[in-house]
C-alpha positions in Angstrom: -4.5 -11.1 84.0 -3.0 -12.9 81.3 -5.0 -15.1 79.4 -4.1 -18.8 79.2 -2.2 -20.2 76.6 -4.6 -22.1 74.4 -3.1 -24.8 71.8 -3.0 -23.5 68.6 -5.6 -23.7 66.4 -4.8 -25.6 62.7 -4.9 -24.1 59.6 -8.2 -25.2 57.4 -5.6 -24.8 54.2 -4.4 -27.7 52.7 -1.1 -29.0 53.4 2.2 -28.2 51.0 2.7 -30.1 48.1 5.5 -32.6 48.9 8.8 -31.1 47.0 9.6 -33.8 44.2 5.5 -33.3 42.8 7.3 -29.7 42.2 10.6 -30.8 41.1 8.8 -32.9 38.6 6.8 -30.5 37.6 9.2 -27.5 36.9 11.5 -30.1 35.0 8.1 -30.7 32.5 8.0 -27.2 32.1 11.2 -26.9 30.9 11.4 -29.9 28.5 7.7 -28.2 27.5 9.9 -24.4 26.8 13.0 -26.3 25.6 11.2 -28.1 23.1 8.8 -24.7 21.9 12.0 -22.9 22.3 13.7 -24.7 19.2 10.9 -25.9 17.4 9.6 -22.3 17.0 13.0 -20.8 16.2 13.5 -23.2 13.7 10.3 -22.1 12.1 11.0 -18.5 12.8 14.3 -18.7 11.2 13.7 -20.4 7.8 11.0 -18.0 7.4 13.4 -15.2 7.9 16.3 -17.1 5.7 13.8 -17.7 2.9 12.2 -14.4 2.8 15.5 -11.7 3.4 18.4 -13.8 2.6 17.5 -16.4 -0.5 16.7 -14.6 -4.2 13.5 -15.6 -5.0 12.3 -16.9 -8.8 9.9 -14.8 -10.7 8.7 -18.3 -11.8 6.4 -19.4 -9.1 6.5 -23.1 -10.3 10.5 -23.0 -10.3 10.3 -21.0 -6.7 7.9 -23.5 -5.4 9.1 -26.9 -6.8 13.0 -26.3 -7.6 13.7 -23.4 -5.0 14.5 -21.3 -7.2 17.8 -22.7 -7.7 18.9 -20.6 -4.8 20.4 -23.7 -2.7 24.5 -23.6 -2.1 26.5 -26.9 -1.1 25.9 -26.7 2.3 22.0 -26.5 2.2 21.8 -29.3 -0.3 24.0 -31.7 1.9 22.0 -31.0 5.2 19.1 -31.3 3.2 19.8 -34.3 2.0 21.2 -35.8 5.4 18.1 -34.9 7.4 15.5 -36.2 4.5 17.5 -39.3 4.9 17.9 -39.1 8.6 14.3 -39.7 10.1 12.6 -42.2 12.7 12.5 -44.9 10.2 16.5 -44.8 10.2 16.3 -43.9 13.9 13.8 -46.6 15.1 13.7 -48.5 12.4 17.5 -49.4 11.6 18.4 -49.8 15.5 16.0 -51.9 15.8 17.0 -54.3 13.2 20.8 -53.9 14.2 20.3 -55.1 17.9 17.8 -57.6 16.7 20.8 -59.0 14.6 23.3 -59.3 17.5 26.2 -57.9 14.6 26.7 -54.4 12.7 25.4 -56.2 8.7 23.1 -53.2 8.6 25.8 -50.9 8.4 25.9 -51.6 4.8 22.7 -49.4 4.4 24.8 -46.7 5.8 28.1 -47.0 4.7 27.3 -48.4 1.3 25.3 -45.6 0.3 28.7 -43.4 0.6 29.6 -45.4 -2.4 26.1 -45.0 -4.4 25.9 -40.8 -3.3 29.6 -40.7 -5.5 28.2 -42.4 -8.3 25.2 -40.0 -8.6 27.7 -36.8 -8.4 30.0 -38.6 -11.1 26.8 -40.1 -13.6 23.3 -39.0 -12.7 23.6 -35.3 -11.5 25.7 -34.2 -14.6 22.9 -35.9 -16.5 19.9 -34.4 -14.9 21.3 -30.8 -14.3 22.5 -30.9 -18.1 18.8 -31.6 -19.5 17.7 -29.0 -16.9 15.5 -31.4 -15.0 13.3 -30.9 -11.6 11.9 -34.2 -11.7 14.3 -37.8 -12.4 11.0 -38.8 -14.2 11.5 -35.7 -16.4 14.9 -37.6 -18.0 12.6 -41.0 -18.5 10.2 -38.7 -20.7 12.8 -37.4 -22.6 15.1 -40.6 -22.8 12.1 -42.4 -23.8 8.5 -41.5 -23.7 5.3 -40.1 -22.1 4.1 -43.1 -21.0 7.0 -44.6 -19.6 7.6 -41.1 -17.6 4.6 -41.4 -16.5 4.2 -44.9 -15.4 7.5 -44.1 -13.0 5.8 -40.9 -11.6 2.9 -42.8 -10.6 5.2 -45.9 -8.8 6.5 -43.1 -7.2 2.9 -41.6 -5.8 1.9 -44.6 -5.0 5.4 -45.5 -2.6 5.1 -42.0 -1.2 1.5 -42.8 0.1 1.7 -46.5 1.1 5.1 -46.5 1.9 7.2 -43.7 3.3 5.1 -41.2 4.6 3.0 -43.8 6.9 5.8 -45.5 8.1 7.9 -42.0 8.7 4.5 -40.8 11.3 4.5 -44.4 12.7 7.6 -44.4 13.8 7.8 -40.8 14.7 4.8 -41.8 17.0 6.2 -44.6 18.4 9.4 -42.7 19.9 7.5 -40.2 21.3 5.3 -42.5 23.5 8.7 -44.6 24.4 11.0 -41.7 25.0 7.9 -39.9 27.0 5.6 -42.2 28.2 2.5 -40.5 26.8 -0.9 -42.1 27.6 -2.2 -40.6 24.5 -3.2 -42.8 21.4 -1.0 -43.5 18.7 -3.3 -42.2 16.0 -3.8 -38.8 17.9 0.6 -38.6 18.0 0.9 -39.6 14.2 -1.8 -37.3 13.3 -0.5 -34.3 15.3 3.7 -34.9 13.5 2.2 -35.3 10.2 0.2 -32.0 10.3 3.4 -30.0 11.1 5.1 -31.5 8.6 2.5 -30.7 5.8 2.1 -27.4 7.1 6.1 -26.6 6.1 5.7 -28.6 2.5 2.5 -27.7 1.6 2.9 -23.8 2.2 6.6 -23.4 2.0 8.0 -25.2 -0.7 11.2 -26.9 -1.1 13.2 -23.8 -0.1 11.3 -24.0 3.5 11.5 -27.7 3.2 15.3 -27.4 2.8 16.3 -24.8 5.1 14.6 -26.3 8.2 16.4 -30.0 7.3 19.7 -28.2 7.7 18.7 -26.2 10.7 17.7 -29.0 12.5 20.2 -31.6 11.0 22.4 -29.4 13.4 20.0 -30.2 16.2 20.3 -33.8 15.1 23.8 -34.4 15.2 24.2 -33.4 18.8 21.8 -34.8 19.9 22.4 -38.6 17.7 25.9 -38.6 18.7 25.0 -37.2 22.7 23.3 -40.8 22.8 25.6 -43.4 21.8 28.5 -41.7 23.6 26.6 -41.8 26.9 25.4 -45.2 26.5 29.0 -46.0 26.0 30.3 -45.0 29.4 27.6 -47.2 30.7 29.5 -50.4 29.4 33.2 -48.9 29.8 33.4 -46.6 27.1 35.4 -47.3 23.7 37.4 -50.6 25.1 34.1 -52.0 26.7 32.4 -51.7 23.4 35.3 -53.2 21.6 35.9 -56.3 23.7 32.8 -57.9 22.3 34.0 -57.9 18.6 31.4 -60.1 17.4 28.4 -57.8 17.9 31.1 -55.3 15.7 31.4 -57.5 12.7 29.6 -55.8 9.3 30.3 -59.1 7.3 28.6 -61.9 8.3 26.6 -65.3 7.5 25.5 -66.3 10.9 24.6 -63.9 13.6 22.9 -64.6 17.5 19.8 -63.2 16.4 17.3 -61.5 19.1 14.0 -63.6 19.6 11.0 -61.1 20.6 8.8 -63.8 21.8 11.2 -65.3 24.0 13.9 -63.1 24.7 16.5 -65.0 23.4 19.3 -64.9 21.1 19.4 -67.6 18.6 22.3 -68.7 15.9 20.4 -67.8 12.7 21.1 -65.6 9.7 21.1 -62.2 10.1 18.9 -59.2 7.9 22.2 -58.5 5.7 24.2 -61.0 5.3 27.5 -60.3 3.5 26.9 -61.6 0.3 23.8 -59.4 -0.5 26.1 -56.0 -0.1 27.2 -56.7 -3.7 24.1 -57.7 -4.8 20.5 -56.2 -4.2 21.5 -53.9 -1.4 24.4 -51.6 -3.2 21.5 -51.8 -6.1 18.9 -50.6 -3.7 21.6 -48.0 -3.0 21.9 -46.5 -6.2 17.9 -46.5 -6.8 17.6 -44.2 -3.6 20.5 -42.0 -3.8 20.3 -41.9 -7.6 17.1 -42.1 -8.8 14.8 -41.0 -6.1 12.7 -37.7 -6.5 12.6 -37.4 -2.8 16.7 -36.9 -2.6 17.7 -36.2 -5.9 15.6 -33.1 -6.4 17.6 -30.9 -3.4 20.7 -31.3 -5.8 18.8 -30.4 -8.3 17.6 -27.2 -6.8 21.5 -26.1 -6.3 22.4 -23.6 -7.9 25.1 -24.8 -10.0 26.7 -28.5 -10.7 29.4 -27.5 -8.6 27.7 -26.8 -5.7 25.6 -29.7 -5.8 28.3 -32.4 -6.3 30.3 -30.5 -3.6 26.8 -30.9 -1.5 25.6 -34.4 -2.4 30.2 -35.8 -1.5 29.8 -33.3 2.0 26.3 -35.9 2.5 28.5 -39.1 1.4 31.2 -38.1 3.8 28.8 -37.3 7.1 27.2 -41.0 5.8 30.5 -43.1 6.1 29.6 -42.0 9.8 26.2 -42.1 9.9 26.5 -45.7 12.0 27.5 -43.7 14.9 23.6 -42.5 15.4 21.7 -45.2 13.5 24.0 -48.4 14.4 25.9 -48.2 17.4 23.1 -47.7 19.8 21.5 -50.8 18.5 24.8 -52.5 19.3 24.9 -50.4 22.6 21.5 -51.7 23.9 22.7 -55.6 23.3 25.4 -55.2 25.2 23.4 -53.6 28.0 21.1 -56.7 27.7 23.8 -59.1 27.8 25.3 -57.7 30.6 22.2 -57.0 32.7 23.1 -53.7 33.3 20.1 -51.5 35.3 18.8 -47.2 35.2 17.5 -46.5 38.2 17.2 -49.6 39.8 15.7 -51.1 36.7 17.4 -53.9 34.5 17.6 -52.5 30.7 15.2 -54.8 29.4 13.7 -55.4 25.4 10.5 -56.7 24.5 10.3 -55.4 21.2 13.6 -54.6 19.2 11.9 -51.3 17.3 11.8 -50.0 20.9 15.7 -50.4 22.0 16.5 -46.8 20.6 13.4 -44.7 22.9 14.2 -46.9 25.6 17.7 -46.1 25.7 17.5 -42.8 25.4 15.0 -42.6 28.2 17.5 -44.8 29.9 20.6 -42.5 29.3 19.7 -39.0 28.6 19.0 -36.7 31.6 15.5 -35.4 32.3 16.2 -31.5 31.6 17.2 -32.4 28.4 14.0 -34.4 26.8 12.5 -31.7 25.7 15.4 -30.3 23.6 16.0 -34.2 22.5 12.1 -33.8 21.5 12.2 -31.0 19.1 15.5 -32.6 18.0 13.5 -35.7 17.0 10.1 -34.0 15.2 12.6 -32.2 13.2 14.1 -35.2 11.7 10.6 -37.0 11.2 9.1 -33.7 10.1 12.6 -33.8 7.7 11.6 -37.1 6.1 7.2 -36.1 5.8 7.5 -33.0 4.6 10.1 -33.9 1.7 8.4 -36.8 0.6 5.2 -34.2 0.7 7.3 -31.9 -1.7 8.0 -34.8 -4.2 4.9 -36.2 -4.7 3.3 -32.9 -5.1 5.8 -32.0 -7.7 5.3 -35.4 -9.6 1.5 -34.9 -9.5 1.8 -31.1 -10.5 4.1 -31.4 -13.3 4.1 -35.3 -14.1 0.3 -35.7 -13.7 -1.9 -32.5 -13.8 0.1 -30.4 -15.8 0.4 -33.2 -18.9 -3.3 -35.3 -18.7 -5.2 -33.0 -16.9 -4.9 -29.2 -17.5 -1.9 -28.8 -20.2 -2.4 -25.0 -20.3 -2.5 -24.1 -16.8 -0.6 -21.5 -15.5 2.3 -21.7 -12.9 0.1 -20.5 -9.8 -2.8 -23.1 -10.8 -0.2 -25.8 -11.2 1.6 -25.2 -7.5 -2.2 -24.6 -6.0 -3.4 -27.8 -7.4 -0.1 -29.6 -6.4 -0.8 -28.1 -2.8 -4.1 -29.5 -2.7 -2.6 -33.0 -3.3 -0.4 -32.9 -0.7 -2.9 -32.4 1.4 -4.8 -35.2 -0.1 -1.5 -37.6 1.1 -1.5 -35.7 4.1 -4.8 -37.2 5.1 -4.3 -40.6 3.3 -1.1 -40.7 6.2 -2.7 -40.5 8.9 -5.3 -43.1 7.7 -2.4 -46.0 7.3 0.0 -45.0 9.8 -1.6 -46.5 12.8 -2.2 -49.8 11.4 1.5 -50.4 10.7 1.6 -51.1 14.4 1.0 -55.2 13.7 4.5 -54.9 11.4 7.1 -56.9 12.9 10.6 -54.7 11.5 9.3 -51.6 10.4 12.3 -51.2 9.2 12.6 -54.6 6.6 9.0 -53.7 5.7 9.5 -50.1 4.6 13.0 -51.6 2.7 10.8 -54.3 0.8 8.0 -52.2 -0.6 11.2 -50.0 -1.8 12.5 -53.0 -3.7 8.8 -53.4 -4.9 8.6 -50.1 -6.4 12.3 -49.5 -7.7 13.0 -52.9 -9.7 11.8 -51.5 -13.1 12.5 -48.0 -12.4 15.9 -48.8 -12.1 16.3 -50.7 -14.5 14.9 -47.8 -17.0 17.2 -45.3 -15.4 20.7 -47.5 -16.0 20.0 -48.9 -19.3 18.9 -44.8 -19.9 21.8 -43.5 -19.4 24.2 -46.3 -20.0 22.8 -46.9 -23.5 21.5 -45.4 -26.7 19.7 -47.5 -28.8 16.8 -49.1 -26.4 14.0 -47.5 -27.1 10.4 -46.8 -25.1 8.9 -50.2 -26.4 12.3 -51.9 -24.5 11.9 -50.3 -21.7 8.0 -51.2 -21.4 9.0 -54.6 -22.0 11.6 -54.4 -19.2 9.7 -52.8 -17.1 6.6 -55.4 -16.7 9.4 -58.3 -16.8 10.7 -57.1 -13.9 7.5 -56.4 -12.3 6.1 -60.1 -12.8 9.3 -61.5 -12.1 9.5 -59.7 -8.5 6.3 -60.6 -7.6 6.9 -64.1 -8.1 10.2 -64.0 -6.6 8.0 -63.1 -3.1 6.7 -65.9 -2.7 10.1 -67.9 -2.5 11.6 -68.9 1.3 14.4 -68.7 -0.7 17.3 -66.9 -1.6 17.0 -63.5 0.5 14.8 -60.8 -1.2 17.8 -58.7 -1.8 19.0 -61.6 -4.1 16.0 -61.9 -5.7 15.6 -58.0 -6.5 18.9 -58.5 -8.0 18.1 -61.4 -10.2 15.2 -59.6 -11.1 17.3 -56.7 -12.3 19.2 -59.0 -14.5 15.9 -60.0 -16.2 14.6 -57.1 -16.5 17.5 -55.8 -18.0 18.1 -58.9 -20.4 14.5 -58.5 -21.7 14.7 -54.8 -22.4 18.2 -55.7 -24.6 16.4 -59.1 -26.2 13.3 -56.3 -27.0 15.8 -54.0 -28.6 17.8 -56.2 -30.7 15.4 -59.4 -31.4 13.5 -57.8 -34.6 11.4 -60.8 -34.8 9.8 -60.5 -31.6 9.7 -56.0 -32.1 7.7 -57.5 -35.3 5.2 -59.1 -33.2 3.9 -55.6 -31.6 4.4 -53.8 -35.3 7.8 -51.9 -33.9 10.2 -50.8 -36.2 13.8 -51.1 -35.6 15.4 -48.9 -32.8 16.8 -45.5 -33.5 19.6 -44.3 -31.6 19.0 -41.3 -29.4 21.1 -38.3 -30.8 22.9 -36.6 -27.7 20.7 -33.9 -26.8 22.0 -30.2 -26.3 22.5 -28.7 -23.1 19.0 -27.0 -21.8 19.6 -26.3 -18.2 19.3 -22.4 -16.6 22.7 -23.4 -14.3 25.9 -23.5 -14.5 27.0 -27.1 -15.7 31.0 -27.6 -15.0 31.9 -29.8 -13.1 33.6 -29.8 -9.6 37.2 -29.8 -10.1 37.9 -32.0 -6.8 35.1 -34.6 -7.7 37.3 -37.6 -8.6 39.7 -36.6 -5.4 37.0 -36.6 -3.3 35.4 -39.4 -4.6 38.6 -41.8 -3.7 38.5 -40.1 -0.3 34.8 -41.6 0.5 35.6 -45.0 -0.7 38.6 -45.0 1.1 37.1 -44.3 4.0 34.4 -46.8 3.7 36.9 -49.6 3.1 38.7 -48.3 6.0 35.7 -48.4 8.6 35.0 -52.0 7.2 38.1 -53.5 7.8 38.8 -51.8 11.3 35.2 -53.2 12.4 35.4 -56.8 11.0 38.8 -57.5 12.9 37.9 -55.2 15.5 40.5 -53.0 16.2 40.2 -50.3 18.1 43.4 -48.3 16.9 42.8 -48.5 13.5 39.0 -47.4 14.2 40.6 -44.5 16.2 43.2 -43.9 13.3 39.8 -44.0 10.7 38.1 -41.4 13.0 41.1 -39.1 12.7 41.0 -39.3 8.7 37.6 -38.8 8.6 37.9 -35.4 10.3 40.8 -34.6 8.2 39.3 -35.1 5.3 36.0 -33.7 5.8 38.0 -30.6 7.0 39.6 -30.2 3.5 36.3 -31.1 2.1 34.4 -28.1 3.9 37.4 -25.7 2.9 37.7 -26.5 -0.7 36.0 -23.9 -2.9 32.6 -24.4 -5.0 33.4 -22.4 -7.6 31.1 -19.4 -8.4 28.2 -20.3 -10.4 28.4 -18.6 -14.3 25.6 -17.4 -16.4 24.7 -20.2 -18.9 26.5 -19.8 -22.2 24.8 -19.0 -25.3 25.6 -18.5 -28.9 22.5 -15.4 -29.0 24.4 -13.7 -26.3 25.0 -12.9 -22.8 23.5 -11.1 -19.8 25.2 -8.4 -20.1 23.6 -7.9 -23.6 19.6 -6.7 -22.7 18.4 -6.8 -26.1 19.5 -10.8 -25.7 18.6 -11.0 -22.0 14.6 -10.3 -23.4 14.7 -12.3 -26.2 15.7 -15.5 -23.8 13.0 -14.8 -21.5 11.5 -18.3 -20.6 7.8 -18.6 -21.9 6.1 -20.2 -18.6 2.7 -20.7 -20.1 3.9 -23.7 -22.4 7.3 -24.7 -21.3 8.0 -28.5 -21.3 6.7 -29.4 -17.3 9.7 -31.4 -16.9 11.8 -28.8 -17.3 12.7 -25.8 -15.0 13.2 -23.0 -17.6 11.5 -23.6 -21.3 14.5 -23.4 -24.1 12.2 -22.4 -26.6 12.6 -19.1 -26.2 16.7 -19.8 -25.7 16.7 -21.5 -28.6 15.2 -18.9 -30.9 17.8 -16.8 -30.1 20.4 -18.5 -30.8 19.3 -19.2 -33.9 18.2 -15.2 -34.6 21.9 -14.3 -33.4 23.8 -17.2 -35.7 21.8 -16.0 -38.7 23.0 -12.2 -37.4 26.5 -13.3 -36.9 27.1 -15.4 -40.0 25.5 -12.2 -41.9 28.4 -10.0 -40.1 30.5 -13.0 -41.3 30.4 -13.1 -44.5 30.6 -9.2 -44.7 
């Protein structure tokens, strides 16, 4: 007999997973791989360039704070770019461009083209002659002790309010956009910040700089993957350009983006026009010019050359710099105006910091957040980690190595200098969370740089420019320009870029009244200025300069006036015939030879020579902190061999 069929008994198991709970999941765990994928290759890598590929200094505070001098052109240029290039630029300056309605805050990009020529024409020639690896270093020897160290300390103190907070705020901030994390700002902040110290605390600049140009190349993908996306979403190039009034960089009056209300009003804009010659091309000068964090991976180069051919490479890739920290800003209002929806969703903006996240969330496909993540920790991890390095190397050669411990050793200086930076490490992650209830993060972080760089600029300029003020001016200009700043906050009126710039006037006036007006030098018992006698060359590079510096030079500022012009009438052939120069001309640029760095001259003799070669040996136990190599032991010999040779002379 055959046994009756019986229905079929169910399965206890539990039923399948419904296929998109898989899709979904498989496409996290590949933005999870893509983003360990490059973030531990980049690691891997600059521990393998640093280690096989870059000579390393028998000095360990040279190695550690100057890199040796082992950085070519092209390290110091993506080094600087990705130091510049961080969240706070990203974030920060897209906000305040969208919030605008017009492209004014260009002028922080484009601009500093101009300012990054005049500090490989003035300030690096300067520095690198006097062999330098801190700017304050030149204000010690320009000046004096205290007014050295009364910059350093300005410095610290911007580096640990300032920068650093606002870099792991913001870094924070676009992850939880871009991702959607349900995790606590804090706990984000805390986790960027201890990555970053990690490379500057244990690496030294040389890590610091390598990984900036590693993932610079990350960067620019993935900051110019954006904007050209977005683009196609409002008719590419000719949709963008037939609203020329969100184009224009000079303006007084701009439809300025309400946050309460979601409105645009008719209201002046961040930048007007008339601060671009003013306070903001001053601010310019300070950061590119003057600033340990930038200015100390040229100084690390390992030869003039190479570091003006680096710092004009950086000038050129910042004439286009808008593309990645403007145009999206731009991008997104047009989105807005238009009412354009992603996914069935209208692209909407509550905050204006949040318009860059949201429209790369908005743009970008899934499978490639993860890459776009590791993309984005590099370039906050860029801007942490560098501003670790330069405070540690103010506070170890500026601070502990002068007041504290004068006959430490090299190893004791870069331990103790370690230690701070993890000291600002922790002081970070403290104040970054709070600067949540900041309404622009980016105008805040650009006022407390006006707050800390009116007298220091001011020092630095009159420094160089002059010879005859002396410390006692420069004290006097420097608490001038302090008090008058501070006062000048409290005004609704003019703009605060104005009013940094007046200040600068002041300041300056008082430090020339202070040198000149005997009657008043009386009053503090000061003697009439001495002029400073031009001091001999000290530095352990090669000091010639670039041969195609002034060339150059005319190519960036005809660039910039170029990309001005094209987006203030807005034309889009001529700003299709400026795209073409520009890649001509940073062809040529990137072809055109360094020169090979030569052994510093010297009377005594030359490397060949071995009996000179030991007498020149740097004496690292009580060399001048500010500098990179002691002369004393340089200048002994050349002494010992003109004695010799004006012996064989007279013979």
């Amino acid at each position: 007999q055959v046994a009756p069929c019986l229905p079929a008994r169910r399965s206890p198991c539990k039923p399948r997973l419904p296929a998109l709970p898989l899709l979904e999941m498989t496409m996290v765990v590949g933005q999870i791989g893509s983003f360990l994928a490059w973030t531990l290759g980049v690691a891997v890598l600059t521990w393998f360039i640093c280690r096989r590929s870059m000579a390393k200094s028998s000095n360990a505070s040279e190695e550690y704070f100057s890199g040796g001098h082992a950085l070519s052109w092209y390290v110091v240029a993506g080094s600087l770019m990705l130091t510049n290039l961080s969240t706070e630029q990203l974030v920060g300056l897209n906000g305040v461009i969208f919030k605008d309605g017009c492209l004014g805050g260009t002028a922080w990009e484009t601009f500093a083209a101009l300012a990054m020529c005049f500090t490989a024409c003035v300030f690096l020639p300067r520095y690198m002659r006097s062999g330098l690896a801190t700017t304050t270093g030149f204000l010690g020897k320009r000046f004096d002790l205290t007014t050295r160290t009364i910059v350093s300390s300005v410095f610290l103190i911007f580096y640990a309010v300032g920068l650093c907070p606002s870099v792991l705020y913001t870094g924070a901030l676009g992850m939880q956009n871009i991702f959607k994390f349900d995790i606590p700002l804090w706990v984000v902040s805390t986790g960027i910040g201890f990555i970053g110290a990690c490379y500057a605390i244990f690496g030294g600049l040389k890590a610091v700089a390598v990984s900036d140009c590693l993932n610079g190349t990350g960067l620019v993908i993935v900051g110019l993957w954006v904007p050209f996306a977005a683009m196609q979403e409002i008719g590419g190039l000719s949709g963008l350009f037939s609203e020329p009034d969100l184009l224009k960089p000079l303006v007084m009056k701009s439809e300025v983006y309400n946050d309460d209300t979601l409105l645009r009003n008719l209201e002046t804009p961040s930048v007007p026009w008339h601060v671009t010659v003013t306070g903001l091309m001053l601010m310019n000068v300070y950061y590119w010019s003057t600033n340990q964090l930038i200015v100390q991976r040229a100084l690390a180069a390992r030869s003039l050359s190479e570091g003006q051919k680096g710092v004009l490479f950086a000038a050129s890739m910042k004439v286009v710099g808008f593309l990645m920290l403007c145009l999206p800003g731009i991008i997104g209002a047009v989105l807005v105006k238009k009412g354009i929806s992603f996914k069935g969703e209208p692209f909407v903006i509550t905050k204006s910091d949040t318009v860059y996240p949201l429209l790369v969330r908005a743009v970008m496909p899934d499978w490639s957040l993860g890459f776009f993540a590791a993309v984005l920790l590099g370039s906050i991890l860029s801007t942490f980690n560098s501003a670790l390095n330069s405070a540690s190397t103010l506070f170890g050669l500026e601070i502990y190595k002068i007041y504290v411990n004068p006959e430490a050793t090299d190893e004791r200086v870069v331990k103790v200098a370690s230690m701070f930076g993890v000291a600002l490490s922790l002081l970070s992650f403290v104040i970054a969370p709070f600067l949540a209830n900041v309404g622009s993060i980016f105008e805040f972080l650009q006022r407390a740089k006006t707050i800390a760089s009116l007298p220091i600029i001011t020092a630095f300029i009159v420094g160089i420019a002059t010879v005859k003020p002396d410390a006692f001016s420069a004290k006097v200009g420097f608490v001038v320009g302090a008090l008058a700043y501070i006062g000048g906050m409290f005004l609704p009126e003019p703009h605060f870029l104005h009013v940094f710039f007046i200040c600068f006037l002041l300041s300056m006036a008082s430090m020339f009244f202070a040198t000149y007006c005997q009657p008043f030098r009386s009053l503090f018992r000061q003697g009439p200025p001495t002029p400073v006698p031009e001091e001999e060359a000290t530095t352990v590079v090669d000091i010639t300069n670039w041969r195609m510096l002034y060339p150059v030079i005319a190519s960036v500022v005809t660039l910039v006036a170029w990309l001005t012009l094209a987006l203030q009438v807005g034309s889009q052939p001529m700003f299709i015939a400026f795209g073409c120069a520009w890649i001509i001309s940073t062809g040529v640029l990137i072809a055109l030879p360094a020169f090979k760095p030569k052994p510093p001259s010297s009377k005594a003799a030359t490397i060949e020579d071995p009996k000179a070669d030991a007498q020149i040996q740097p004496d690292t136990q009580n060399q001048d902190p500010c500098k990179v190599g002691s002369p004393i032991a340089m200048a002994k010999a050349a002494r010992m061999a003109g004695d010799a040779g004006a012996e064989e002379a007279s013979v």
